[in-house]
C-alpha positions in Angstrom: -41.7 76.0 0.8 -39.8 76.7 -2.3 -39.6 73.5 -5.2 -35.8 73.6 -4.6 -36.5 73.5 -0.9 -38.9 71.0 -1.1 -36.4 68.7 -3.2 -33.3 68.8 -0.9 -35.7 68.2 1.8 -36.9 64.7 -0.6 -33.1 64.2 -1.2 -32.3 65.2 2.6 -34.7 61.8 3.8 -33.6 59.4 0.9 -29.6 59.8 2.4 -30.8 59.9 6.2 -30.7 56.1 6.2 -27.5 55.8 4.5 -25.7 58.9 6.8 -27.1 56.6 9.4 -25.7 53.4 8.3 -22.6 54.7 7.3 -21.9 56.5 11.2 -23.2 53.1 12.9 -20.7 51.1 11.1 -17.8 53.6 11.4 -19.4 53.4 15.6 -19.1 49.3 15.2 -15.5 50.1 13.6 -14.1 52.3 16.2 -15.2 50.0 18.9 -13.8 47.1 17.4 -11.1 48.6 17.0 -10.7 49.9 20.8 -10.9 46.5 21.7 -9.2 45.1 19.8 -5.9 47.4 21.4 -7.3 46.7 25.0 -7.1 43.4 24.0 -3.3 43.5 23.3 -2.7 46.0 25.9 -4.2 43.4 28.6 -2.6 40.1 27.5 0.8 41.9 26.3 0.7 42.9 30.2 -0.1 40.1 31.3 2.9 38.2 29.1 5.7 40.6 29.8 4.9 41.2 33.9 6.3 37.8 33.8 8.5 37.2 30.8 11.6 35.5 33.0 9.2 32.8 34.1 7.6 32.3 30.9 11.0 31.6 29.4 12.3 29.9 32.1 9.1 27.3 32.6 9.5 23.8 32.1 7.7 23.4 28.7 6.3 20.0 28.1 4.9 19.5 24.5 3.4 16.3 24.2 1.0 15.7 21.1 -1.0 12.9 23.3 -3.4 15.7 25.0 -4.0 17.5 21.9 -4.9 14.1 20.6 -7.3 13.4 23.7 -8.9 17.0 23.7 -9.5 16.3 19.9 -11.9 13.6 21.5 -13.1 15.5 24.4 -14.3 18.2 21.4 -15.9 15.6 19.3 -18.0 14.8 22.0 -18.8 18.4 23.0 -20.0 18.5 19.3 -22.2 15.2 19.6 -24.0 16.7 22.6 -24.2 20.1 21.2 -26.1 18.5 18.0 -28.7 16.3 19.9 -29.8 19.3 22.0 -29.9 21.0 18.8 -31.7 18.6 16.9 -33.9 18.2 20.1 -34.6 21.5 20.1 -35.1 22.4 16.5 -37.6 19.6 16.2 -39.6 20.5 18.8 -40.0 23.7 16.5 -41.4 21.2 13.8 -38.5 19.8 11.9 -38.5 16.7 10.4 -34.4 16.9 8.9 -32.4 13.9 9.7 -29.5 13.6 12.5 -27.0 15.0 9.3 -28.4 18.2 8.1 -28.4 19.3 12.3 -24.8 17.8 12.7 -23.8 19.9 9.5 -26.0 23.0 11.1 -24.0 22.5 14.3 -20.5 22.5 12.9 -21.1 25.1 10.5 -22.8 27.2 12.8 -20.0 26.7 15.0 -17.5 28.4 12.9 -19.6 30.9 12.3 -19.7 32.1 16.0 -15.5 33.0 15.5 -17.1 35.6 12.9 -17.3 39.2 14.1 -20.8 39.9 15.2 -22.9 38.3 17.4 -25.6 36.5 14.8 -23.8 35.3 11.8 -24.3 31.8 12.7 -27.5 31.9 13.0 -27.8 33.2 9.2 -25.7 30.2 8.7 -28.5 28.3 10.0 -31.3 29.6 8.4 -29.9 29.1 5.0 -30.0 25.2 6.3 -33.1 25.2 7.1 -34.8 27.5 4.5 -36.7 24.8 3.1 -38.6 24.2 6.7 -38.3 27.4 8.5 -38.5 31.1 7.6 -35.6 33.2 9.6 -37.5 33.9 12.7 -38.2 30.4 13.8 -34.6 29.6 13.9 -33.5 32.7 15.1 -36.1 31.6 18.2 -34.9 28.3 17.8 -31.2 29.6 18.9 -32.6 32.0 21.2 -33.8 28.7 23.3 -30.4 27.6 22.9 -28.6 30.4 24.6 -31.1 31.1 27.2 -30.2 26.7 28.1 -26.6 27.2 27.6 -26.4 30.5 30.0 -29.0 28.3 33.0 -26.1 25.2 32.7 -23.1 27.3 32.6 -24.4 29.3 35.7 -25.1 25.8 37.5 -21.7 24.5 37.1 -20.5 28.1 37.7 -22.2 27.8 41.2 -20.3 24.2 41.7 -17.1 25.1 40.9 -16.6 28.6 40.8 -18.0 30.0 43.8 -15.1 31.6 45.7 -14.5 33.3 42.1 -18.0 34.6 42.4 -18.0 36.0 45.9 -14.5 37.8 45.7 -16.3 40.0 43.8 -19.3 42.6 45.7 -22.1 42.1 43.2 -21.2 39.2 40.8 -23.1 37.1 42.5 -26.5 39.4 42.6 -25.9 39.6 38.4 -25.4 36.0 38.0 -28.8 35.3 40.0 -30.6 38.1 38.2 -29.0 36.4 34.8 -30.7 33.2 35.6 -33.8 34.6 37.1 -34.5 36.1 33.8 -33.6 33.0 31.8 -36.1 31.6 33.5 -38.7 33.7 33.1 -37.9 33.9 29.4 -38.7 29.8 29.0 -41.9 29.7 31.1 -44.5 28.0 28.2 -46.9 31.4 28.9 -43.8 33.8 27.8 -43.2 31.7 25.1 -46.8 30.8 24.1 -46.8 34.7 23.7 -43.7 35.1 21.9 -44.4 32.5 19.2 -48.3 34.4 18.8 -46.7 37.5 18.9 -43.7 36.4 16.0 -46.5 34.4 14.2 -44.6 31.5 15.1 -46.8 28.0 14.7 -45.2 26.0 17.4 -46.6 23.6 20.0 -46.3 24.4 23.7 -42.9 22.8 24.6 -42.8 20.6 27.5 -40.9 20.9 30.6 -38.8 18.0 30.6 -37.1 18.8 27.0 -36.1 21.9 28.9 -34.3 19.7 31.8 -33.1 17.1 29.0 -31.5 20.3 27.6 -30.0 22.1 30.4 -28.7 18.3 31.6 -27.1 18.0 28.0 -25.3 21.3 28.4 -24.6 20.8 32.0 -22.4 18.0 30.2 -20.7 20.2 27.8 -19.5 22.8 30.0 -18.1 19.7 32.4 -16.2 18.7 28.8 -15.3 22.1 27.8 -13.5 23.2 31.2 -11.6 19.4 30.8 -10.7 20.6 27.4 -8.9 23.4 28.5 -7.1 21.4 31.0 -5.7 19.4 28.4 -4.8 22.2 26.4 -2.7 23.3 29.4 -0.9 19.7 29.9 -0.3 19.8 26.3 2.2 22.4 27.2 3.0 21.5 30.6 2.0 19.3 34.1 -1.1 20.9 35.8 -1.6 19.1 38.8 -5.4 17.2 38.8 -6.4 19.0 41.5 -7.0 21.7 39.3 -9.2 20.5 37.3 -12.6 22.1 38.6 -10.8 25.5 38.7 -10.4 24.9 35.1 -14.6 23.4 34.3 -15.3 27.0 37.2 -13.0 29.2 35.0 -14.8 28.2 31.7 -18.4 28.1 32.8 -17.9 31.4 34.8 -16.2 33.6 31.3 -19.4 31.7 29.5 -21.9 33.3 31.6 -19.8 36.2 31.7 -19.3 36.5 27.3 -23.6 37.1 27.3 -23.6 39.9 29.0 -21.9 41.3 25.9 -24.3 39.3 23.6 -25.3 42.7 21.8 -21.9 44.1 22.3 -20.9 45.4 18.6 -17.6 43.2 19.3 -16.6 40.6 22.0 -13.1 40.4 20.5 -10.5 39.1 23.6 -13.1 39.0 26.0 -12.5 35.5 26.7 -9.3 35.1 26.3 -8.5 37.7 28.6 -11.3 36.5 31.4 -9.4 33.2 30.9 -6.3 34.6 31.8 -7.3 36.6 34.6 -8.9 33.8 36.2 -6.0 31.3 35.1 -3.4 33.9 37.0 -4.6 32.8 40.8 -3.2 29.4 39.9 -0.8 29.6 37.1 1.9 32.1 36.3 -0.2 35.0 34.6 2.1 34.9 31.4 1.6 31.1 31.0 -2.0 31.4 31.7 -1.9 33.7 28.4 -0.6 31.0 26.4 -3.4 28.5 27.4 -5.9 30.7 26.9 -4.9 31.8 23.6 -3.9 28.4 22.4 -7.9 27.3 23.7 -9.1 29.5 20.9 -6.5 28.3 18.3 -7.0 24.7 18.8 -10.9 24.8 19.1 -10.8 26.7 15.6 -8.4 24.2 14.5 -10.6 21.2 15.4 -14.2 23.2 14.5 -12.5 23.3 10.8 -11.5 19.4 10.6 -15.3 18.7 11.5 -16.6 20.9 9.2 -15.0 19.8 6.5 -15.4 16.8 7.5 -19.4 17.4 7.5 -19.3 19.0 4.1 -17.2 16.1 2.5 -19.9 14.2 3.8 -22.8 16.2 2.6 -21.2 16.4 -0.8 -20.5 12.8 -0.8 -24.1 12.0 0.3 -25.6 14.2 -2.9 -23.0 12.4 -5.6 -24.3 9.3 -4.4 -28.0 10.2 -4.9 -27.4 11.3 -8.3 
Protein backbone atom coordinates (compact mmCIF):
# COMPACT_ATOMS: atom_id res chain seq x y z
CA UNK A 1 0.00 0.00 0.00
CA UNK A 2 1.10 3.24 -1.32
CA UNK A 3 1.90 6.38 1.63
CA UNK A 4 -1.01 8.28 -0.05
CA UNK A 5 -3.06 5.19 0.16
CA UNK A 6 -2.27 4.45 3.44
CA UNK A 7 -3.17 8.15 4.52
CA UNK A 8 -6.76 8.40 3.00
CA UNK A 9 -7.26 5.10 4.44
CA UNK A 10 -6.05 6.93 8.23
CA UNK A 11 -8.28 9.98 7.03
CA UNK A 12 -11.06 7.42 5.61
CA UNK A 13 -11.50 5.90 9.61
CA UNK A 14 -11.00 9.32 11.55
CA UNK A 15 -14.51 10.69 9.38
CA UNK A 16 -16.26 7.15 9.65
CA UNK A 17 -17.65 8.19 12.99
CA UNK A 18 -18.66 11.57 12.01
CA UNK A 19 -20.33 10.25 8.34
CA UNK A 20 -22.02 8.00 10.87
CA UNK A 21 -23.14 10.50 13.18
CA UNK A 22 -24.06 12.87 10.81
CA UNK A 23 -26.60 9.97 8.60
CA UNK A 24 -28.08 8.83 12.13
CA UNK A 25 -29.11 12.23 13.07
CA UNK A 26 -30.37 13.26 9.48
CA UNK A 27 -32.29 9.21 10.15
CA UNK A 28 -33.59 10.71 13.76
CA UNK A 29 -34.60 13.93 11.58
CA UNK A 30 -36.47 12.40 8.87
CA UNK A 31 -38.37 10.25 11.25
CA UNK A 32 -39.25 13.04 13.35
CA UNK A 33 -40.22 14.70 10.85
CA UNK A 34 -42.67 11.81 9.32
CA UNK A 35 -44.26 11.89 12.49
CA UNK A 36 -44.56 14.75 13.02
CA UNK A 37 -46.99 15.04 9.49
CA UNK A 38 -48.82 11.73 10.60
CA UNK A 39 -49.39 13.46 13.53
CA UNK A 40 -51.32 16.25 11.81
CA UNK A 41 -52.60 14.14 9.25
CA UNK A 42 -54.38 11.91 12.05
CA UNK A 43 -55.77 14.54 14.38
CA UNK A 44 -56.58 17.15 11.43
CA UNK A 45 -58.82 13.97 10.35
CA UNK A 46 -60.06 13.36 13.18
CA UNK A 47 -61.11 17.38 13.73
CA UNK A 48 -62.54 18.00 10.29
CA UNK A 49 -64.58 14.34 9.88
CA UNK A 50 -66.63 16.22 12.34
CA UNK A 51 -66.16 19.92 12.13
CA UNK A 52 -70.30 20.73 12.23
CA UNK A 53 -70.44 19.16 15.66
CA UNK A 54 -67.41 20.59 16.92
CA UNK A 55 -68.80 24.01 16.14
CA UNK A 56 -72.10 23.26 17.06
CA UNK A 57 -71.19 21.57 20.75
CA UNK A 58 -72.32 23.04 23.71
CA UNK A 59 -68.98 24.56 25.09
CA UNK A 60 -68.82 24.95 28.76
CA UNK A 61 -65.67 26.84 29.93
CA UNK A 62 -65.56 26.91 33.54
CA UNK A 63 -62.12 27.83 35.27
CA UNK A 64 -63.25 25.70 38.55
CA UNK A 65 -61.94 22.26 36.92
CA UNK A 66 -58.84 23.66 35.71
CA UNK A 67 -58.52 24.85 39.18
CA UNK A 68 -59.30 21.29 40.69
CA UNK A 69 -57.06 19.35 38.14
CA UNK A 70 -54.33 21.85 39.24
CA UNK A 71 -54.73 19.91 42.65
CA UNK A 72 -55.30 16.54 41.23
CA UNK A 73 -51.61 17.22 39.43
CA UNK A 74 -50.01 18.52 42.65
CA UNK A 75 -50.78 15.33 44.14
CA UNK A 76 -49.67 13.18 41.13
CA UNK A 77 -46.38 15.14 41.77
CA UNK A 78 -46.22 14.36 45.61
CA UNK A 79 -46.69 10.63 44.88
CA UNK A 80 -44.37 10.68 42.01
CA UNK A 81 -41.51 12.19 44.44
CA UNK A 82 -41.95 9.76 47.43
CA UNK A 83 -41.60 6.66 45.03
CA UNK A 84 -38.74 8.54 43.71
CA UNK A 85 -37.19 9.44 46.76
CA UNK A 86 -38.04 5.73 47.87
CA UNK A 87 -36.45 4.44 45.21
CA UNK A 88 -33.41 6.58 44.83
CA UNK A 89 -32.51 5.99 48.44
CA UNK A 90 -32.65 2.57 48.28
CA UNK A 91 -29.75 3.07 45.71
CA UNK A 92 -27.88 4.83 48.73
CA UNK A 93 -28.91 8.45 48.81
CA UNK A 94 -28.97 10.31 51.75
CA UNK A 95 -30.52 13.99 49.89
CA UNK A 96 -33.34 15.46 51.71
CA UNK A 97 -37.24 15.31 50.61
CA UNK A 98 -36.26 18.86 48.43
CA UNK A 99 -33.38 18.01 46.19
CA UNK A 100 -35.86 14.69 44.93
CA UNK A 101 -38.98 17.08 44.75
CA UNK A 102 -36.73 19.52 42.61
CA UNK A 103 -35.35 16.12 40.66
CA UNK A 104 -39.01 15.15 40.07
CA UNK A 105 -40.29 18.47 38.63
CA UNK A 106 -37.34 19.14 36.71
CA UNK A 107 -37.18 15.83 35.44
CA UNK A 108 -40.64 16.08 34.51
CA UNK A 109 -40.19 18.77 32.08
CA UNK A 110 -37.60 17.25 30.72
CA UNK A 111 -39.69 14.16 29.54
CA UNK A 112 -41.76 16.98 26.91
CA UNK A 113 -38.01 17.16 25.35
CA UNK A 114 -37.44 15.27 22.12
CA UNK A 115 -35.69 12.09 22.97
CA UNK A 116 -36.43 9.56 25.15
CA UNK A 117 -33.50 10.19 28.14
CA UNK A 118 -33.00 13.83 28.61
CA UNK A 119 -34.54 13.81 31.88
CA UNK A 120 -32.65 11.46 33.16
CA UNK A 121 -29.41 13.72 32.31
CA UNK A 122 -31.42 16.24 34.16
CA UNK A 123 -31.19 13.98 36.94
CA UNK A 124 -27.80 13.05 37.10
CA UNK A 125 -26.59 16.51 37.11
CA UNK A 126 -28.73 16.54 40.59
CA UNK A 127 -27.28 13.97 41.88
CA UNK A 128 -23.66 14.19 40.61
CA UNK A 129 -22.37 14.66 43.99
CA UNK A 130 -23.80 11.11 45.14
CA UNK A 131 -24.11 9.08 42.00
CA UNK A 132 -22.17 8.65 38.78
CA UNK A 133 -24.69 8.51 35.61
CA UNK A 134 -25.28 4.90 35.60
CA UNK A 135 -26.81 4.52 38.97
CA UNK A 136 -29.45 6.99 38.23
CA UNK A 137 -29.92 6.01 34.89
CA UNK A 138 -30.80 2.34 36.84
CA UNK A 139 -32.39 4.26 39.34
CA UNK A 140 -35.05 5.44 36.47
CA UNK A 141 -34.90 2.23 34.81
CA UNK A 142 -36.62 0.82 38.23
CA UNK A 143 -39.01 3.57 37.79
CA UNK A 144 -40.41 2.72 34.41
CA UNK A 145 -40.29 -0.97 34.65
CA UNK A 146 -42.97 0.14 38.19
CA UNK A 147 -44.81 2.60 36.26
CA UNK A 148 -45.44 0.13 33.13
CA UNK A 149 -46.55 -3.14 35.99
CA UNK A 150 -49.27 -0.31 37.64
CA UNK A 151 -50.39 1.15 34.46
CA UNK A 152 -51.03 -2.45 33.04
CA UNK A 153 -52.98 -3.32 36.42
CA UNK A 154 -55.34 -0.48 36.14
CA UNK A 155 -55.35 -1.13 32.31
CA UNK A 156 -56.72 -4.64 33.16
CA UNK A 157 -59.55 -2.91 35.63
CA UNK A 158 -60.69 -0.52 33.44
CA UNK A 159 -59.74 -1.04 30.14
CA UNK A 160 -60.46 -4.42 29.29
CA UNK A 161 -63.02 -4.48 26.47
CA UNK A 162 -60.41 -1.84 24.91
CA UNK A 163 -57.86 -4.64 25.21
CA UNK A 164 -59.80 -7.51 23.79
CA UNK A 165 -61.35 -5.62 20.66
CA UNK A 166 -58.13 -5.97 19.50
CA UNK A 167 -56.59 -9.89 18.37
CA UNK A 168 -53.20 -9.76 20.11
CA UNK A 169 -53.20 -6.71 22.45
CA UNK A 170 -53.77 -8.61 25.07
CA UNK A 171 -50.92 -11.37 24.49
CA UNK A 172 -48.35 -8.05 24.27
CA UNK A 173 -49.64 -6.47 27.33
CA UNK A 174 -49.03 -9.88 29.26
CA UNK A 175 -45.68 -10.41 27.59
CA UNK A 176 -45.00 -6.54 28.62
CA UNK A 177 -45.52 -7.31 32.17
CA UNK A 178 -44.09 -10.72 32.20
CA UNK A 179 -40.87 -9.22 31.35
CA UNK A 180 -41.13 -6.31 33.85
CA UNK A 181 -41.13 -8.83 36.10
CA UNK A 182 -38.46 -10.70 35.27
CA UNK A 183 -36.40 -7.53 34.95
CA UNK A 184 -37.04 -6.78 39.00
CA UNK A 185 -36.42 -10.24 40.37
CA UNK A 186 -33.35 -9.42 43.15
CA UNK A 187 -31.14 -12.25 41.08
CA UNK A 188 -31.51 -10.10 37.70
CA UNK A 189 -30.75 -7.23 39.40
CA UNK A 190 -28.09 -8.60 41.80
CA UNK A 191 -26.54 -9.28 38.28
CA UNK A 192 -27.11 -6.10 36.74
CA UNK A 193 -25.69 -3.88 39.50
CA UNK A 194 -22.36 -6.53 39.49
CA UNK A 195 -22.34 -6.43 35.94
CA UNK A 196 -22.67 -2.11 35.84
CA UNK A 197 -20.34 -2.11 38.97
CA UNK A 198 -23.15 -0.79 40.70
CA UNK A 199 -22.62 -0.95 44.82
CA UNK A 200 -26.27 -1.43 45.80
CA UNK A 201 -27.91 -3.53 48.39
CA UNK A 202 -30.36 -6.31 47.41
CA UNK A 203 -33.68 -4.36 47.40
CA UNK A 204 -36.47 -5.85 49.21
CA UNK A 205 -39.76 -6.99 47.88
CA UNK A 206 -42.09 -4.98 49.63
CA UNK A 207 -40.46 -1.40 48.33
CA UNK A 208 -41.38 -2.97 45.01
CA UNK A 209 -45.20 -3.39 46.13
CA UNK A 210 -44.97 0.08 48.12
CA UNK A 211 -44.01 1.28 44.55
CA UNK A 212 -46.23 -0.27 42.22
CA UNK A 213 -49.20 0.64 45.02
CA UNK A 214 -47.89 4.36 44.83
CA UNK A 215 -48.17 4.43 40.99
CA UNK A 216 -51.29 2.31 40.95
CA UNK A 217 -52.42 5.81 42.62
CA UNK A 218 -51.15 8.02 40.12
CA UNK A 219 -52.50 6.47 37.13
CA UNK A 220 -56.10 6.45 39.23
CA UNK A 221 -55.27 10.51 39.40
CA UNK A 222 -54.00 10.92 36.05
CA UNK A 223 -57.09 9.35 34.16
CA UNK A 224 -59.36 11.81 36.76
CA UNK A 225 -57.20 14.51 35.46
CA UNK A 226 -58.10 14.17 32.13
CA UNK A 227 -61.71 13.96 33.04
CA UNK A 228 -61.52 17.28 34.33
CA UNK A 229 -59.81 18.64 31.58
CA UNK A 230 -62.80 17.50 29.56
CA UNK A 231 -65.57 19.17 31.97
CA UNK A 232 -63.37 22.17 31.78
CA UNK A 233 -64.77 22.47 28.38
CA UNK A 234 -67.93 20.64 28.66
CA UNK A 235 -70.45 18.04 30.87
CA UNK A 236 -68.98 14.45 30.69
CA UNK A 237 -71.36 12.37 32.42
CA UNK A 238 -69.54 10.50 35.75
CA UNK A 239 -70.08 7.42 34.37
CA UNK A 240 -67.31 7.90 32.29
CA UNK A 241 -65.00 8.31 34.43
CA UNK A 242 -63.05 4.80 34.34
CA UNK A 243 -63.11 4.96 30.54
CA UNK A 244 -61.12 8.02 31.04
CA UNK A 245 -58.46 6.34 34.26
CA UNK A 246 -58.72 2.79 31.14
CA UNK A 247 -57.87 5.31 28.28
CA UNK A 248 -54.86 6.85 30.18
CA UNK A 249 -53.30 3.82 31.77
CA UNK A 250 -53.87 1.80 28.44
CA UNK A 251 -51.78 4.84 25.87
CA UNK A 252 -49.19 4.59 29.06
CA UNK A 253 -48.45 1.10 28.55
CA UNK A 254 -48.88 1.60 25.09
CA UNK A 255 -46.07 5.03 24.76
CA UNK A 256 -43.13 2.25 26.09
CA UNK A 257 -43.30 0.20 23.48
CA UNK A 258 -41.88 3.22 21.62
CA UNK A 259 -39.43 3.88 24.54
CA UNK A 260 -36.37 3.63 22.02
CA UNK A 261 -38.40 5.13 19.32
CA UNK A 262 -36.13 8.09 17.83
CA UNK A 263 -39.47 10.25 18.42
CA UNK A 264 -42.85 9.61 20.17
CA UNK A 265 -44.14 12.95 18.97
CA UNK A 266 -48.36 12.64 18.91
CA UNK A 267 -48.37 9.32 19.98
CA UNK A 268 -50.43 10.03 22.86
CA UNK A 269 -52.41 12.49 21.82
CA UNK A 270 -53.51 10.64 19.06
CA UNK A 271 -54.07 7.13 21.15
CA UNK A 272 -56.09 9.51 23.39
CA UNK A 273 -58.19 10.50 20.77
CA UNK A 274 -58.80 7.33 19.24
CA UNK A 275 -59.84 5.83 22.38
CA UNK A 276 -61.85 9.15 23.41
CA UNK A 277 -63.92 8.73 19.85
CA UNK A 278 -66.05 5.50 21.16
CA UNK A 279 -67.53 7.88 23.74
CA UNK A 280 -67.13 11.42 22.62
CA UNK A 281 -67.42 13.05 19.23
CA UNK A 282 -63.93 12.26 17.64
CA UNK A 283 -63.28 16.00 16.89
CA UNK A 284 -63.95 17.02 20.62
CA UNK A 285 -62.03 14.13 21.77
CA UNK A 286 -59.01 16.03 19.87
CA UNK A 287 -59.44 18.92 21.82
CA UNK A 288 -59.17 17.16 25.20
CA UNK A 289 -56.54 15.36 24.35
CA UNK A 290 -54.46 18.10 23.05
CA UNK A 291 -55.45 20.47 25.81
CA UNK A 292 -54.16 17.32 28.37
CA UNK A 293 -50.79 18.01 27.09
CA UNK A 294 -51.03 21.85 27.14
CA UNK A 295 -52.31 22.12 30.57
CA UNK A 296 -49.99 19.37 32.12
CA UNK A 297 -46.94 21.51 30.65
CA UNK A 298 -48.66 24.47 31.84
CA UNK A 299 -48.81 23.23 35.52
CA UNK A 300 -45.20 21.04 35.31
CA UNK A 301 -43.78 24.82 34.62
CA UNK A 302 -45.61 26.62 37.77
CA UNK A 303 -44.03 23.71 40.00
CA UNK A 304 -40.86 23.95 38.62
CA UNK A 305 -40.37 27.29 39.09
CA UNK A 306 -41.84 27.08 41.92
CA UNK A 307 -39.08 24.40 43.01
CA UNK A 308 -36.25 26.48 41.77
CA UNK A 309 -37.55 29.75 43.59
CA UNK A 310 -37.35 27.56 46.38
CA UNK A 311 -33.97 26.11 45.82
CA UNK A 312 -32.64 29.53 45.15
CA UNK A 313 -34.25 30.94 48.08
CA UNK A 314 -33.01 28.08 50.33
CA UNK A 315 -29.06 28.90 49.18
CA UNK A 316 -29.59 32.94 49.76
CA UNK A 317 -30.57 32.09 53.10
CA UNK A 318 -27.49 29.85 53.86
CA UNK A 319 -25.23 32.41 52.83
Amino acid sequence: MSFKSRNLLIVARRLMPSIHSIITDKNKLIFTVITIVFTFVILGYLIFSQWHILVTYNWKLRPIYLVVAFVIYSLILLFNTLTWTSIIRNFGSKKDFGIHFRSTTISALGKRLPGTFWYVIWRAQLYKEEFTGPVIAYASGVEMVITVIAAIIISSIFAIPLILKYQYSLWVIVLMLIICIVVLHPKILAWSFKKLKLNVDRIPYKFYLFWVGLYLIIWLLVGLLLFLFGNFFSDIPINDLPYFIGSTALTGVISRLLLFSPSTFGFGEISLSLLLSNILPSSFAVVIAISNRIFIISYELIWALISTLSTKSELQSQN
